[in-house]
N, C-alpha and C positions, 0 to 999 in steps of 0.2 A: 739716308734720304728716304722720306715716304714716299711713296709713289701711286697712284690711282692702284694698280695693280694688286700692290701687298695689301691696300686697305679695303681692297675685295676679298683677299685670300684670307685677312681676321676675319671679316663680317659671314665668311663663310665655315669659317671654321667653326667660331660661336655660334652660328644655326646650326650646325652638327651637332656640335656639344647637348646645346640647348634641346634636339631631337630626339639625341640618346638618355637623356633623363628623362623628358617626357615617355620613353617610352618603358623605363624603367618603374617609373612610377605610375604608369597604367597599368603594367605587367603583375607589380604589388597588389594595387587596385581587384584587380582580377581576382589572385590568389587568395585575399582576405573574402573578399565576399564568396567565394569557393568553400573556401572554409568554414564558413558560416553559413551558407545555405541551409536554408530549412528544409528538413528530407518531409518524405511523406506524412500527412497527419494520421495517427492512431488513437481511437477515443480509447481511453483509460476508464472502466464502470468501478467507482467506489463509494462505501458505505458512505452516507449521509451522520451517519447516528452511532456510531462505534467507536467514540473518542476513548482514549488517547490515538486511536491507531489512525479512523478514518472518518472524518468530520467536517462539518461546516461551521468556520468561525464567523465571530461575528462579520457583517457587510456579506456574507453567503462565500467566501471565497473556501476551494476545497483544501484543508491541513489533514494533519497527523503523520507520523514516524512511517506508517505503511504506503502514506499515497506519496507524501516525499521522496519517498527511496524508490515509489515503482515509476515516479515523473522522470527521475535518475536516470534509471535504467534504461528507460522508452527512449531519453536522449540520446545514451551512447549508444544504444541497438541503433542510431541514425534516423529515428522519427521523432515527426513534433507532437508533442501529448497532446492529446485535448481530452479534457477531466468531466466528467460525465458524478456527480455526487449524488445519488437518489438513495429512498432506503433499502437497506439491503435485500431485499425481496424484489424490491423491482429492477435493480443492478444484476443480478441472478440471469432476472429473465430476460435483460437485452444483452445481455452475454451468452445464453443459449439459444437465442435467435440470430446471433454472430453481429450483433451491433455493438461489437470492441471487443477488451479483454478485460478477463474479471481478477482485481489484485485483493489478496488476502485472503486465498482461496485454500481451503486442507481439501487432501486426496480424502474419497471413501470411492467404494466399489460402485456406488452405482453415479458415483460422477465419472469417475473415467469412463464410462460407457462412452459419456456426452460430449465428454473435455478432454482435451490434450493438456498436458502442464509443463511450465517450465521446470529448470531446475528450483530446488525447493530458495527460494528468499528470504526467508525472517525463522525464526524458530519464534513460540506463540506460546506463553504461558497461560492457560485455561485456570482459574482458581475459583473456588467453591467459598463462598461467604456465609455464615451466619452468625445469628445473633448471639452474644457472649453469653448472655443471663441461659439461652438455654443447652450451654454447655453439651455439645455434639461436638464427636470426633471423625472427621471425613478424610479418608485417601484413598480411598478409591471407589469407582461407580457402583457398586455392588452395595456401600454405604447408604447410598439414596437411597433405596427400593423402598417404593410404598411414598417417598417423603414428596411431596409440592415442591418443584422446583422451578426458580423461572429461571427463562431461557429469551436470549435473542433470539427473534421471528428468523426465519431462514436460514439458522445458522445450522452447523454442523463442526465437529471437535474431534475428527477421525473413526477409524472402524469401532471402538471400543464403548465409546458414546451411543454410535447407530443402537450397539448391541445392547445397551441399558435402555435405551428408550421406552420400551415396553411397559419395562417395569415403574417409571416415576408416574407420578402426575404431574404434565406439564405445564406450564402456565408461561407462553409464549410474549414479549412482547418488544416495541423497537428502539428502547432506549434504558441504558444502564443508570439511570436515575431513577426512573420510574421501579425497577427491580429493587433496588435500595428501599426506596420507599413501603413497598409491599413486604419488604423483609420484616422493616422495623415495627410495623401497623400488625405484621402476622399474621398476614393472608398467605404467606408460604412460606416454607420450613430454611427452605436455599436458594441462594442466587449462584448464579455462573456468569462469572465476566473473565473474557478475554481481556490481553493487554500486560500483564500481572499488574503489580504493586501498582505500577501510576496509574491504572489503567481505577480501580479500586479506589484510591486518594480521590483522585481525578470526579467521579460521579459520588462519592461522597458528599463533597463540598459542595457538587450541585445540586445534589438533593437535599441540603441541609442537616446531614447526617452526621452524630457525632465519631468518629472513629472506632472509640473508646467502646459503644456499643456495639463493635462488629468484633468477631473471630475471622480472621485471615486462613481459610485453610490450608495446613502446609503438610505434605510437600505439595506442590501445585497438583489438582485432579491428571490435567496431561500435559505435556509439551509437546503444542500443536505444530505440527510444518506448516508456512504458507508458502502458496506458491502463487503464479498470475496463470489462469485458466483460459483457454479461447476455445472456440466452439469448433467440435471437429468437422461441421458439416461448412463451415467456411474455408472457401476456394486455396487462401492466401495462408492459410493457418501453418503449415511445415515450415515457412518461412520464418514467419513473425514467431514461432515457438526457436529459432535457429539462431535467429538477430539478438533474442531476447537472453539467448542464456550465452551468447558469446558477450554480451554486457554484463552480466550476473556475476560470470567467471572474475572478469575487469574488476568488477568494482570490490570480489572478495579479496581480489589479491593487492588491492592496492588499499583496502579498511574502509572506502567509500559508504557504505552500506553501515561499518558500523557507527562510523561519526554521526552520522543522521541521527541516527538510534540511541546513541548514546548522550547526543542533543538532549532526550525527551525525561531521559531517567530523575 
């Protein structure tokens, strides 16, 4: 027999029920957006004009193998990137004024004065290009002296580079096309591009360059470290160098870092 009673006692049992999901699935609710919480923003300073590595593709958005893997990293260090693509000279200097972190960065002496760095990120092959007809043999810096070299504006290729500088005649400028170009025309003896091989292929083609015309110098001039640099006179910096290479570690041991990378070959 139903009775008023028991058909209280369902109706209230069913709002229980009906509570205890509801609150389970707020509870979820919760813990997903927890999870996904965007942590604090971190500008990310990188090359405009350094492709394969660090670039602006077409519609201006920031690519290449070096800003990928540092967008990576900034993630699991728990911040949200915000990518800053200028040319490398001027990335430099809003990174020494502590406006973000500068990725693709090699140690020398008188940056660590300036810079804290993470643990090292990418390993960097540095290669020397010239012209084939004029059959030159290059491996090492000491091979330049005297020779017109060009060079990416603001760059730097570790201690051993600094200590050649002296001797080249440099011919500075902010795009590995353009260096191509001046190669072939023979207004300089060598070019230096970072990136290795693709990096080479890569500004070929956009300079309209036949391959066939170049010498690859092997073995690579150096195999540059990079690393992400932040400015030691910013307040927050022992941190952000702390977050950054407890990601770095992550991402070596689980190959994150090199899948990227190995996307670009």
């Amino acid at each position: 027999m139903v009775t008023t009673e028991s058909i209280r006692l369902r109706g209230r049992r069913r709002l229980s029920w009906r509570m205890g999901w509801l609150a389970v699935i707020l509870m979820n609710c919760v813990m997903v957006r927890s999870l996904h919480a965007a942590g604090p923003e971190l500008k990310v300073l990188v090359a405009s004009q350094v492709a394969p590595k660090m670039f602006l593709e077409e519609g201006g958005k920031p690519t290449g193998y070096v800003t990928q893997v540092t967008i990576a990293i900034v993630r699991r260090a728990g911040y949200t990137p915000v990518v800053d693509a200028v040319p490398w000279a001027r990335a430099y200097k809003l990174a020494l004024d502590g406006d973000g972190v500068l990725t693709g960065l090699s140690k020398t002496i008188e940056r660590g004065k300036i810079f804290n760095f993470t643990e090292a990120v990418l390993e960097d092959r540095v290669q020397v290009i010239t012209l084939k007809k004029a059959d030159l043999k290059i491996s090492q810096f000491s091979d330049l002296q005297g020779k017109r070299v060009g060079i990416q504006r603001g760059s730097s290729y570790g201690e051993q580079f600094e200590a050649a500088l002296p001797t080249l005649h440099e011919d500075r400028d902010s795009s590995g096309d353009s260096r191509l170009n001046k190669l072939v025309t023979e207004r300089i003896d060598a070019a230096i591009l970072s990136g290795g091989n693709t990096a080479v292929k890569y500004y070929a083609k956009l300079a309209g360059v036949d391959m066939s015309m170049l010498t690859v110098q092997t073995p690579p001039l150096v195999v540059d470290l990079n690393y992400i640099g932040i400015a030691k006179t910013r307040p927050d910096q022992a941190e952000v160098i702390s977050r950054l290479n407890g990601a770095i570690a992550s991402m070596r041991a689980d190959g994150s870092i090199a899948k990227i990378v190995a996307a670009w070959e």
